[in-house]
C-alpha positions in Angstrom: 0.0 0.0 0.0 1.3 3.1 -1.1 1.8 5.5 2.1 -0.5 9.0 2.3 2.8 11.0 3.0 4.5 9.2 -0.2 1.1 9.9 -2.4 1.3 14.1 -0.6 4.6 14.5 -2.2 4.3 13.0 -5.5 4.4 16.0 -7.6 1.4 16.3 -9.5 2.2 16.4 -12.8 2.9 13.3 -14.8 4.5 12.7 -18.5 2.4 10.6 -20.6 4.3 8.9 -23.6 1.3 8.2 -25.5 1.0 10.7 -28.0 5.2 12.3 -28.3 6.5 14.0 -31.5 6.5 12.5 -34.6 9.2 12.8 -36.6 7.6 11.2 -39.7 3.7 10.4 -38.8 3.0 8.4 -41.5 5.8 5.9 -40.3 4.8 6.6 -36.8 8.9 7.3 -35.7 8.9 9.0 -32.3 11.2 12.3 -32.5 13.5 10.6 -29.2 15.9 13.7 -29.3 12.9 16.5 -29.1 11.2 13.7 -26.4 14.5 13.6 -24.4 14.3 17.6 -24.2 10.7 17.4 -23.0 11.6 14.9 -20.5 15.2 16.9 -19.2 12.7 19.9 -18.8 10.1 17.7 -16.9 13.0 16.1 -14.4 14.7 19.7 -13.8 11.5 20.5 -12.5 11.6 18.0 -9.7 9.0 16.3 -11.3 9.4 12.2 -11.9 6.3 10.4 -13.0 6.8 9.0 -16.7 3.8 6.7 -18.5 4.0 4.2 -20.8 2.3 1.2 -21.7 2.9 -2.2 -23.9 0.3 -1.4 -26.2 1.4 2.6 -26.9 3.4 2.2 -30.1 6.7 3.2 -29.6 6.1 4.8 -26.1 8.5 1.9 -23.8 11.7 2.5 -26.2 10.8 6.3 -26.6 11.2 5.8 -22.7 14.4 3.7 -22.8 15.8 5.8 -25.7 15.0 9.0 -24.1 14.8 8.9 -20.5 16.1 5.7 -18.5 19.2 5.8 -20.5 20.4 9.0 -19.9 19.3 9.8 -16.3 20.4 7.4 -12.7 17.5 5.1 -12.1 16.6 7.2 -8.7 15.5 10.1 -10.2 12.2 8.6 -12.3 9.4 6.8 -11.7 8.7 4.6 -14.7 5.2 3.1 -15.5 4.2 0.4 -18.1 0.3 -1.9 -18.4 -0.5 -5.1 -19.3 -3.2 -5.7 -21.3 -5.2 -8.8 -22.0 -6.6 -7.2 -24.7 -4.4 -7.7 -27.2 -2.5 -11.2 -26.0 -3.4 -14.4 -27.0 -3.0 -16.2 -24.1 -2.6 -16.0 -20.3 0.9 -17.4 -21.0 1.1 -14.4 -23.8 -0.4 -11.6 -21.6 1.7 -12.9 -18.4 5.1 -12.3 -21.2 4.4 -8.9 -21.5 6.4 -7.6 -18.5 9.6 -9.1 -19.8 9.1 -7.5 -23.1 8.5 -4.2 -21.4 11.7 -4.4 -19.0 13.5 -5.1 -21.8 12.2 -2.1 -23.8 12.5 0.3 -21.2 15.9 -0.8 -20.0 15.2 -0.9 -16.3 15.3 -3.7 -14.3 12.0 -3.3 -12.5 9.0 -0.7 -13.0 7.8 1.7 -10.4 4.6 1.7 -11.4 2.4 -1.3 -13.2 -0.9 -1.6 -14.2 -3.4 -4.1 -15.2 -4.5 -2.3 -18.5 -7.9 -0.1 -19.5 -10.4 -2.5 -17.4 -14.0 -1.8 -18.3 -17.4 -4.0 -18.2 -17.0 -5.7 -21.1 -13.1 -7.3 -20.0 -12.2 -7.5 -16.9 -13.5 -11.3 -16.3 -10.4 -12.4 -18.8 -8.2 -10.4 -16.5 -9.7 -13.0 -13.7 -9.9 -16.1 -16.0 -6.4 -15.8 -16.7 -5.3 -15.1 -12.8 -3.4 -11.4 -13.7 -4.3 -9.7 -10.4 -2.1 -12.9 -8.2 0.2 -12.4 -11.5 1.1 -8.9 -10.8 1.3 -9.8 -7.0 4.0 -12.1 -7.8 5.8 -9.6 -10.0 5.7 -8.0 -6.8 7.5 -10.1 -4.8 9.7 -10.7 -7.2 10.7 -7.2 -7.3 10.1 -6.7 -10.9 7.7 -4.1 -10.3 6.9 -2.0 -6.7 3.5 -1.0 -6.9 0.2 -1.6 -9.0 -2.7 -0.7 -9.6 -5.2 -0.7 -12.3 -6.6 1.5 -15.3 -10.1 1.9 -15.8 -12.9 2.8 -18.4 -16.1 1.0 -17.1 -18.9 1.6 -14.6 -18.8 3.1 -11.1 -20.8 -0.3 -10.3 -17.8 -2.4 -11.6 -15.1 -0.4 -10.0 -16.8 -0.6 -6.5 -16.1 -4.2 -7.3 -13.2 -4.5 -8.0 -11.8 -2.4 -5.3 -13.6 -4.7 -2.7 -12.5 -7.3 -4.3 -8.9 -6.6 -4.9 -8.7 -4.0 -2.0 -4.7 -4.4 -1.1 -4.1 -2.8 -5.1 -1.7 0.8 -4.5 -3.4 2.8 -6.5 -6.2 3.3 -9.8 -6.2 5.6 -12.7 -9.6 6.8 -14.1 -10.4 9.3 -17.1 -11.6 12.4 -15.3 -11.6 15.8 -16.4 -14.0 18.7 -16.6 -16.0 18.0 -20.1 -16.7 13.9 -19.0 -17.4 15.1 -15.3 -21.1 14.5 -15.4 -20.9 13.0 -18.4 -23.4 9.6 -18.4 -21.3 7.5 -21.1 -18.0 8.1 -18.8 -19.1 8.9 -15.8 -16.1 10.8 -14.4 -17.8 11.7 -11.3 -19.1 8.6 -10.0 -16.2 6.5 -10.3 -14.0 9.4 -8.7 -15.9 9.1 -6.0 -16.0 5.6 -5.7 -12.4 6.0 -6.0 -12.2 8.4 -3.1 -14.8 6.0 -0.5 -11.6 3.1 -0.8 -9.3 6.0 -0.5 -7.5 5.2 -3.0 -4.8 7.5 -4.6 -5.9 8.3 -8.0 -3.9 8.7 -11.5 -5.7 10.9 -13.9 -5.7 10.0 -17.4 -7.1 12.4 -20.3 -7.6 15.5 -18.3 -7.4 17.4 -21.3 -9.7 14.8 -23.1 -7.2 14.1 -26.1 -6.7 17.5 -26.9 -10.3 18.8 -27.5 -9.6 21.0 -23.6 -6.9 22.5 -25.2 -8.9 23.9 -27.9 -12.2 23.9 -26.8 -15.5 25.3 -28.4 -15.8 29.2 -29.0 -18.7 29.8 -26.3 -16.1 27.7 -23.9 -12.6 29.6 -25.2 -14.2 33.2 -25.1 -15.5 31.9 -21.1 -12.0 30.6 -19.8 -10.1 33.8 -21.8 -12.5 36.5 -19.7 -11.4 35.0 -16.6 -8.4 34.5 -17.3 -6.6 36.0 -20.4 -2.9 34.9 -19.4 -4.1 31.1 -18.9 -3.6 28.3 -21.2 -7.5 26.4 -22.1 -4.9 23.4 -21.4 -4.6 24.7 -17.6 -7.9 25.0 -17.0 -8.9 20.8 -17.6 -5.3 19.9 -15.9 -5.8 22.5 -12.4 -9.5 21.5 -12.4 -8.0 17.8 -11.9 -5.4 18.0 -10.0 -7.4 20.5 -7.5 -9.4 17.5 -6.6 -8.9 15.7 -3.2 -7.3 12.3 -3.3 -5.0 13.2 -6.9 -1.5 11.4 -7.0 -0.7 12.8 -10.3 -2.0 13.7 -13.4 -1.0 12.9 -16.8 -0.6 15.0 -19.7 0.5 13.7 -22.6 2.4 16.3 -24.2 3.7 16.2 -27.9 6.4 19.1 -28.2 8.7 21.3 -26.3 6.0 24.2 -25.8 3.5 21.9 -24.6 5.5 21.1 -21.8 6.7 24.6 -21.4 2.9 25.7 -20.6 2.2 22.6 -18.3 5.5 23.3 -16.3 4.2 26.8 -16.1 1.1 26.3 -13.9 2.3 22.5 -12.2 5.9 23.0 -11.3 4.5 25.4 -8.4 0.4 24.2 -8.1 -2.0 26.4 -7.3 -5.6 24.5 -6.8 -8.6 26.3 -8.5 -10.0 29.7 -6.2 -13.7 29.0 -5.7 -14.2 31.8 -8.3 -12.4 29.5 -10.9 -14.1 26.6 -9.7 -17.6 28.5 -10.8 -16.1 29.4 -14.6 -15.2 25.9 -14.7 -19.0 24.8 -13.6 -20.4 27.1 -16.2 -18.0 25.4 -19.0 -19.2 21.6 -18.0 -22.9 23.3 -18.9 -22.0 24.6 -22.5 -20.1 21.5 -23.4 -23.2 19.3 -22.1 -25.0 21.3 -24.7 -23.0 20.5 -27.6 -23.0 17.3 -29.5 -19.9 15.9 -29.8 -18.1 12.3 -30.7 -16.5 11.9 -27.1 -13.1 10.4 -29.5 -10.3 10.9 -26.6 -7.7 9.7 -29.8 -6.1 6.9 -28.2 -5.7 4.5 -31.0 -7.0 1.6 -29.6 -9.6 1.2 -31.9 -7.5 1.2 -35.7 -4.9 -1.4 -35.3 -7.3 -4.6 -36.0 -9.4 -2.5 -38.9 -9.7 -4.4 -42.1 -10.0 -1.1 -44.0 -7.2 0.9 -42.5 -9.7 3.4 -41.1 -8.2 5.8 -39.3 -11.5 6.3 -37.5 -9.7 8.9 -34.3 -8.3 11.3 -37.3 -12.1 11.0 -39.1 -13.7 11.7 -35.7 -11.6 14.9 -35.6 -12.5 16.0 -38.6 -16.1 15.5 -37.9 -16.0 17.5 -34.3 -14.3 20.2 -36.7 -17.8 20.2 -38.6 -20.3 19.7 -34.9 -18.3 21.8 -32.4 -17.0 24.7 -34.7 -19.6 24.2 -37.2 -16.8 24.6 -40.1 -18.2 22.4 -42.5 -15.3 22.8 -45.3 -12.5 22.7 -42.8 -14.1 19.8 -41.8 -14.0 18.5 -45.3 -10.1 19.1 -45.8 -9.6 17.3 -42.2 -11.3 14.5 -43.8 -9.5 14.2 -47.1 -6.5 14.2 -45.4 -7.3 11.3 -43.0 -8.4 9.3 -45.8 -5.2 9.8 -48.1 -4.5 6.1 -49.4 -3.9 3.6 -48.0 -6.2 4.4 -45.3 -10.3 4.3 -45.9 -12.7 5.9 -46.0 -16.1 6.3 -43.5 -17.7 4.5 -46.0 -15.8 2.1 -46.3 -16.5 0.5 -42.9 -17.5 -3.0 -43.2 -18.9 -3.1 -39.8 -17.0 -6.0 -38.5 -17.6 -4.0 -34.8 -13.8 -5.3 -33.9 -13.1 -1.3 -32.9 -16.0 -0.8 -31.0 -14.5 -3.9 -28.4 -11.4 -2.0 -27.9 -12.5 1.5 -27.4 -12.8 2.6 -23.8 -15.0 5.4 -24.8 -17.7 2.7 -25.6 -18.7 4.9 -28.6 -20.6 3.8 -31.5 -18.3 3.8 -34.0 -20.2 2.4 -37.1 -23.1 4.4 -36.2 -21.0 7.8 -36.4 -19.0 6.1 -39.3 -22.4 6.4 -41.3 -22.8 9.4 -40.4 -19.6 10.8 -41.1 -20.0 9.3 -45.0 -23.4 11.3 -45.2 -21.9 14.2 -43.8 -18.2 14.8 -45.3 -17.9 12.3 -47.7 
């Protein structure tokens, strides 16, 4: 169990390696040397937590490459997930922390997770005995502490915590747009969080980027109150203001990015009660707009038959609901349909992304109504 004065002093900001520079997006290489600026930035801070996972292309040797390479093993905190998901086996999924030692070059990991449980997975993550797994990774000394990442029900994780109540720690999707929102529920399982006092990782504060440039009603709200803040500091300080936070994760993709964040986290301020009420009025525009709740993660486009790159389409699409830009939209799309990748129409409805994606978003549904709307 992770002690209370340990979780008090974790800085609050974490590093997320899910979405670094790209030198060459198409090919998908990681830009290490502009990633290994980011992270000597982060660390000169004082800050430590960096998160990877098995299943974030390129993210564990971006780490190696980057960060555990160059700086003595004391002065980071490494994370990495396993996730049954994508393995074959229990035999396959149990592999999966040799593979990521080996790719971040450390010889245990601070921080490990039983990966992006939800409603419709978790019972593998029983079948195939990962939670007395992990405990013997444990003991074993190839990890020190884990937890588990979630994307399902309040319900569910009140089970889970009861069930596996000696886990260090769980991270949850919580920031200000999915707060109340019924699909994620950000709220609920926050609190539920909180009743097993349990120290909390934050993932997607900024909601994969749409925070960061949100809608024109929300922008023109957050720049009245506050003309020097970033939109970006808004979602992270709304998160990490809340009781119970052990860090929060941004996953930042360039130098400047980390610049801002570093601006507001290296020395955090929690929201005034005045901030707190623009941040209440924002959660009540968003509710109002129709949106495809896409948080960009990926998960959904490696097993598509049709090479849809359905987050990139999504984008486009918001482009068209949220801003109501209809032909900006319409270049978005044609460039996230450039061959070889499909189009919405295209979609044979085989359903394999709408398993993986922890939004539990209807992807063929919007899919059809992308084709009709852009196509």
């Amino acid at each position: 169990m992770l002690e209370e004065k340990f979780v008090k002093a974790m800085p609050k900001l974490g590093f997320g390696l899910m979405r670094l520079p790209r030198i060459d997006k198409e090919k998908d290489i990681i830009d290490v040397e502009q990633t290994a600026e980011m992270a000597n930035l982060f660390l000169d801070a004082g800050l430590k937590y960096f998160d990877s996972a098995y299943v974030y292309n390129g993210s564990e040797e971006a780490a190696r490459n980057a960060i555990t390479s160059r700086h003595p093993r004391n002065s980071f905190f490494i994370t990495s997930k396993l996730n049954a998901n994508v393995a074959k086996s229990e035999e396959d999924a149990k592999n999966q922390i040799n593979v990521s030692l080996e790719r971040e070059g450390v010889e245990y990991i601070d921080f490990y997770l039983l990966h992006a449980l939800s409603d419709s997975n978790y019972e593998k993550y029983d079948n195939w005995h990962l939670w007395d797994y992990v405990k013997e990774l444990q003991k074993q000394g190839k990890i020190k502490h884990y937890g588990f990442s979630f994307h399902g029900t309040p319900e569910l994780l009140d089970k889970l915590l009861t069930e596996h109540d000696d886990v260090d720690f769980v991270q949850l999707q919580i920031n200000y747009a999915d707060w109340n929102n019924p699909s994620v529920q950000s709220k609920g399982v926050y609190e539920v969080a909180r009743k097993h006092n349990k120290p909390i990782v934050v993932m997607e504060p900024v909601k994969g980027g749409t925070l960061a440039n949100p809608p024109k009603p929300v922008a023109e709200l957050l720049k009245k109150a506050n003309p020097n803040a970033s939109y970006a500091s808004w979602a992270i300080r709304f998160v990490a203001s809340l009781p119970g936070i052990m860090v929060v994760l941004s996953g930042m993709s360039n130098v400047e990015q980390m610049q801002d964040n570093l601006s507001y986290m290296q020395d955090f301020k929690p929201l005034s009660e005045e901030e707190k009420k623009v941040i209440d009025e924002a959660m009540d525009i968003l509710a109002s707009i129709e949106q495809i709740p896409c948080t960009a993660c990926h998960y959904c486009t490696d097993g598509c038959p049709m090479k849809i790159q359905i987050p990139d389409i999504f984008k486009a699409m918001n482009w068209h609901l949220v801003y109501g830009d209809t032909d900006g939209a319409k270049k978005r799309y044609l460039s996230a349909t450039n061959a070889p990748h499909g189009k919405a129409s295209a979609c044979v409805k085989c359903g394999q992304c709408e398993v993986q994606c922890p939004q539990h978003i209807h992807i063929r549904e919007w899919l059809e109504k992308v084709a009709n709307t852009l196509e």
